[in-house]
C-alpha positions as CSV (number, residue, x, y, z in Angstrom):
1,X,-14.8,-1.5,-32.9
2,X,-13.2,1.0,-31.1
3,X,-10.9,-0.2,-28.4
4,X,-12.1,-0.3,-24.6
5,X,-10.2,2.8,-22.9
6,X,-7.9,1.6,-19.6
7,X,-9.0,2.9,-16.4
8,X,-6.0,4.1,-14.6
9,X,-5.7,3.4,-10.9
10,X,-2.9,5.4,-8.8
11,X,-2.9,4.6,-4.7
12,X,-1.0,7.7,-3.2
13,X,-1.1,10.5,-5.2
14,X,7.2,8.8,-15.4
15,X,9.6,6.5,-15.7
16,X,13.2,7.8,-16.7
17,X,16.4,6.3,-17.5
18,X,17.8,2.6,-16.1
19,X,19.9,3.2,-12.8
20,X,20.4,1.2,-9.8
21,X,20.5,-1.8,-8.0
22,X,18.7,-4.6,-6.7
23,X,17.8,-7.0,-9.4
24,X,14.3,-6.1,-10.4
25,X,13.9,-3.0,-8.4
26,X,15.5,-0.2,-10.4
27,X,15.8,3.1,-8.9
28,X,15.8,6.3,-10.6
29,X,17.7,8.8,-8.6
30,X,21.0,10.1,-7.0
31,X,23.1,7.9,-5.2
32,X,22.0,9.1,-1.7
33,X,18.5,9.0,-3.2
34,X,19.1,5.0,-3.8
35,X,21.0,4.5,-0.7
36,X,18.6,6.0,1.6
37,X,15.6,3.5,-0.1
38,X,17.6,0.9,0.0
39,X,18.4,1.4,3.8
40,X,14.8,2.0,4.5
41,X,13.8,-1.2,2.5
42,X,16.3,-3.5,4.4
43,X,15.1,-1.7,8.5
44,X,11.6,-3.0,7.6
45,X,11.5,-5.6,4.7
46,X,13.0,-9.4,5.0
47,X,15.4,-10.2,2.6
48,X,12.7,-12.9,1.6
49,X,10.1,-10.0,1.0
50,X,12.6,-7.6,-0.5
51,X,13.3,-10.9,-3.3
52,X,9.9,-11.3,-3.9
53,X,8.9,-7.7,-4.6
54,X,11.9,-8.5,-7.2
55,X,9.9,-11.2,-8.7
56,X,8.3,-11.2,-12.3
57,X,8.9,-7.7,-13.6
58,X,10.1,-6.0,-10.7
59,X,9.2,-2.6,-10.3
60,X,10.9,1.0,-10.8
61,X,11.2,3.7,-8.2
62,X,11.1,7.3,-9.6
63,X,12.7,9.9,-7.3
64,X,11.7,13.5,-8.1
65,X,9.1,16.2,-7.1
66,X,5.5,15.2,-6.2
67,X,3.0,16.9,-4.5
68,X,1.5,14.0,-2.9
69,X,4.9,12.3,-1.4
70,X,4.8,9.3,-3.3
71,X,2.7,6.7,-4.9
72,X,2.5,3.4,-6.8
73,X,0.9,2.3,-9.9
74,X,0.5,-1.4,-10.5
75,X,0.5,-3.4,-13.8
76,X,-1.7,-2.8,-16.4
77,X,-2.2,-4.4,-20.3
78,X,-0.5,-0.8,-21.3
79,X,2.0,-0.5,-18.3
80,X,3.7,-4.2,-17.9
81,X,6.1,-2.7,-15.0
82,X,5.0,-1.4,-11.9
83,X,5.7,2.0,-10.6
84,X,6.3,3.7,-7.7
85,X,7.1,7.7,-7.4
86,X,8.4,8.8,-4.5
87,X,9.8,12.8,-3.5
88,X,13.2,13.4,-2.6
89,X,11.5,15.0,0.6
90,X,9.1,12.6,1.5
91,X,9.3,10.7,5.0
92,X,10.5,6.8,5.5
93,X,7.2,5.5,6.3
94,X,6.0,6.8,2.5
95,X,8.8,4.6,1.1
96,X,7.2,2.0,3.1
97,X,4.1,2.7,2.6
98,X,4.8,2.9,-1.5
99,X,6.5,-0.7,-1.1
100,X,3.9,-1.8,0.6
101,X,1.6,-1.7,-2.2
102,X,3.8,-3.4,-4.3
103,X,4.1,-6.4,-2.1
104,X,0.4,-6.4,-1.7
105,X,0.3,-6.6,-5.9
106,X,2.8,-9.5,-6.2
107,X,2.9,-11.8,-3.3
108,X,0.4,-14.3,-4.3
109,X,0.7,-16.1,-1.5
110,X,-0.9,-13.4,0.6
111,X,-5.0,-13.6,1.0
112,X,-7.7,-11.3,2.7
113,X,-6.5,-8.3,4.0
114,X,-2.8,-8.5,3.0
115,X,-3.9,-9.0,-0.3
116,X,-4.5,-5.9,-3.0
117,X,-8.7,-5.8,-3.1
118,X,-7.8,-5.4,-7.4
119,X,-8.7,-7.7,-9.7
120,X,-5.8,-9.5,-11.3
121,X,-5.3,-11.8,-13.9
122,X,-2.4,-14.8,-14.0
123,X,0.2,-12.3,-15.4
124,X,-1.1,-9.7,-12.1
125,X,-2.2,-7.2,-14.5
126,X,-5.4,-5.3,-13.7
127,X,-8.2,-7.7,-14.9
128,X,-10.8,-5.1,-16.2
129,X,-14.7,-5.2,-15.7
130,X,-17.9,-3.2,-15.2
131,X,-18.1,-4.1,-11.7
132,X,-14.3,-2.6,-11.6
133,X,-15.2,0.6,-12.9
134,X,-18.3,0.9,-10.6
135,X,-16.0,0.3,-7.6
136,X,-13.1,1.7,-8.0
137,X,-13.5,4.1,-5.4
138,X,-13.8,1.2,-3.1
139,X,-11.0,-0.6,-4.4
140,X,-8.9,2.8,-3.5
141,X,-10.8,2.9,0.1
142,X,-10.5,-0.3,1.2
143,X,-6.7,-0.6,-0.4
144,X,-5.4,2.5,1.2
145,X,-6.2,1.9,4.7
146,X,-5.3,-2.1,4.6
147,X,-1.3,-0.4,3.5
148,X,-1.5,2.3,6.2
149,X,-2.2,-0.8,8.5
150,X,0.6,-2.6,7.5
151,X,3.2,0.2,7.2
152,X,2.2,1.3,10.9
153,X,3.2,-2.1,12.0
154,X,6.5,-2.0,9.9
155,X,8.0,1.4,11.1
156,X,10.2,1.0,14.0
157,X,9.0,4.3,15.6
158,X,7.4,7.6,15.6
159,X,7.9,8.7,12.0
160,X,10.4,11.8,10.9
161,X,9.0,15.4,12.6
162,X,6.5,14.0,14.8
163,X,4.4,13.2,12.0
164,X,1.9,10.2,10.7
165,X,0.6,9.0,7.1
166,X,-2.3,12.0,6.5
167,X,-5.1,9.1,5.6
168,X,-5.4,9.5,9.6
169,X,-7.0,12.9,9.0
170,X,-9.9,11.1,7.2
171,X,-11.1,8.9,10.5
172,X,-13.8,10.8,12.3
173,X,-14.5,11.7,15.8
174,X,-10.6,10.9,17.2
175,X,-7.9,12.9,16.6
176,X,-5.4,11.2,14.5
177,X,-2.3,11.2,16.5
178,X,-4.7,9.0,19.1
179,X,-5.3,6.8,16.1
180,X,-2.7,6.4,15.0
181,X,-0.8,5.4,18.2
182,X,-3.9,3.3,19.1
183,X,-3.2,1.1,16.0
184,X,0.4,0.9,16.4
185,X,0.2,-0.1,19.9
186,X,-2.7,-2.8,18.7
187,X,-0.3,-3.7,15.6
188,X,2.5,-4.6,17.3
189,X,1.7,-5.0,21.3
190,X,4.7,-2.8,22.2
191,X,2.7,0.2,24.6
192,X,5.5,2.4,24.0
193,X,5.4,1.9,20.0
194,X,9.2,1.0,19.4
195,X,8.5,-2.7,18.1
196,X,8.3,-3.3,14.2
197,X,6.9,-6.1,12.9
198,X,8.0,-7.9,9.6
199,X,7.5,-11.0,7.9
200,X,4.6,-13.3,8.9
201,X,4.0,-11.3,12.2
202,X,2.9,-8.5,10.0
203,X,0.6,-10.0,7.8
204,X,-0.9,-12.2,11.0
205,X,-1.5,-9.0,13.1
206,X,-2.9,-7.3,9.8
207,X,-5.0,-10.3,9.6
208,X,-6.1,-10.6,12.9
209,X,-6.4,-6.9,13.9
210,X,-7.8,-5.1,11.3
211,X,-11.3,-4.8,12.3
212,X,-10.1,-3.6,15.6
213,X,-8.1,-0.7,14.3
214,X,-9.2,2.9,13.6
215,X,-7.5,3.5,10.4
216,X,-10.0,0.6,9.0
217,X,-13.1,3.2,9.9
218,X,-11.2,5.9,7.2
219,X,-13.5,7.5,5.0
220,X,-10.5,8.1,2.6
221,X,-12.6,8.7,-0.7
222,X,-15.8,9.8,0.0
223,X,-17.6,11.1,-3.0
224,X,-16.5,7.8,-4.9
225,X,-17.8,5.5,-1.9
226,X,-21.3,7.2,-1.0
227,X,-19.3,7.5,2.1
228,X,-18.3,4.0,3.1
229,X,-15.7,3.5,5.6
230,X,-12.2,1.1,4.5
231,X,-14.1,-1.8,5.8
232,X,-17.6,-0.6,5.0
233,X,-15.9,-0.8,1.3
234,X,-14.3,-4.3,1.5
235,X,-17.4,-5.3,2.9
236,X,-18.8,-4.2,-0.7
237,X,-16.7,-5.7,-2.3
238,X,-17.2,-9.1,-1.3
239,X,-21.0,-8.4,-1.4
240,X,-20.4,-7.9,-5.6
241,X,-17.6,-10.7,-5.8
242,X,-14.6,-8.7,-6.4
243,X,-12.7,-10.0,-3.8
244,X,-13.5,-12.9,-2.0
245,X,-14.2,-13.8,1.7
246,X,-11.6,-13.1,4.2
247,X,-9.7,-15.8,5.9
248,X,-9.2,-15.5,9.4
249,X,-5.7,-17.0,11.0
């Protein structure tokens, strides 16, 4: 019997030689390349987060051209280390975004919405089913915008050039500059948007705001969703037992 073909599931958008630095987080770049993530990990990560995104098999960072600015790629039976691909060019709140994911994959003390909506199995590799390949599109929905919420709490200010993660361009009826400024101001209670949040605060204004913010009402994948919004999709989700109930704080 043939054996069952892996679905591969990318949030965002190869891994090269060793390099690098922080215990189980091995970066593949220049030097500047590794300073300037490493600089960017320790403004908006705890040393305690930073340790357990280290955890298990760490994860590698690939720094070269991508169209889409970066992206990770979480364990699989065929892929045992986690990747994340980021361009030289792309802006801090990618790198945050990108490491957001990770945490989300590996911190299994998180639950609910600071949680990955994937199935995982003890060893946090993707735990494969029928139900997973129906919904993957709302696994990549509901995923997406539950990082952008985070990552908007995390990043200290305005991002580089005046500009925010692009999933804001898939809420409709509010231009996305107004979103996004509504959710950081909701994120972190700061009216002029120059607070970050780390640690506990995040995931406990993640937790307790979500439903309030606009990047939840994202339709980020449309044609794989029949159209559902972020929380339309984790809504789904629970409805098929994927994921279970949310716990509210």
């Amino acid at each position: 019997m043939a054996e069952k073909k892996e679905i591969i599931i990318q949030f965002g958008g190869a891994v090269g030689n060793e390099n690098f630095t922080s215990n189980d987080i091995t970066i593949v770049g220049s030097e500047s390349q590794k300073n300037r993530i490493k600089q960017v990990m320790e403004d908006h990560f705890y040393k305690g987060e930073i340790k357990v995104m280290e955890q298990g098999d760490g994860v590698i960072v690939n720094v070269h051209k991508t169209p889409d600015g970066g992206n990770y790629s979480p364990k699989t039976k065929n892929k045992p280390i986690p990747v994340i691909q980021l361009d030289p060019e792309c802006r801090d709140d990618t790198i945050i975004h990108e490491f957001v994911h990770h945490i989300r994959n590996v911190d299994k003390k998180r639950e609910g919405i600071t949680r990955t909506p994937l199935p995982l199995d003890k060893d946090g590799k993707i735990n494969y089913s029928k139900e997973l390949e129906k919904y993957v599109g709302d696994i990549k929905n509901a995923e997406e915008a539950e990082t952008v919420t985070e990552t908007t709490a995390r990043i200290g200010s305005q991002p580089r050039k005046g500009l925010v993660t692009g999933y804001y361009l898939k809420i409709k009826g509010i231009n996305f500059i107004n979103a996004y400024e509504h959710d950081r101001k909701l994120l972190t209670g700061d009216p002029i948007m120059k607070k970050n949040l780390r640690g506990k605060k995040v995931t406990d204004s993640v937790t307790n705001n979500y439903d309030k913010t606009m990047i939840s009402r994202a339709i980020i994948y449309p044609n794989e969703t029949e159209g559902r919004t972020a929380i339309e999709s984790r809504e789904k989700l629970k409805e098929v037992g994927i994921i279970e109930q949310d716990k509210k704080e």
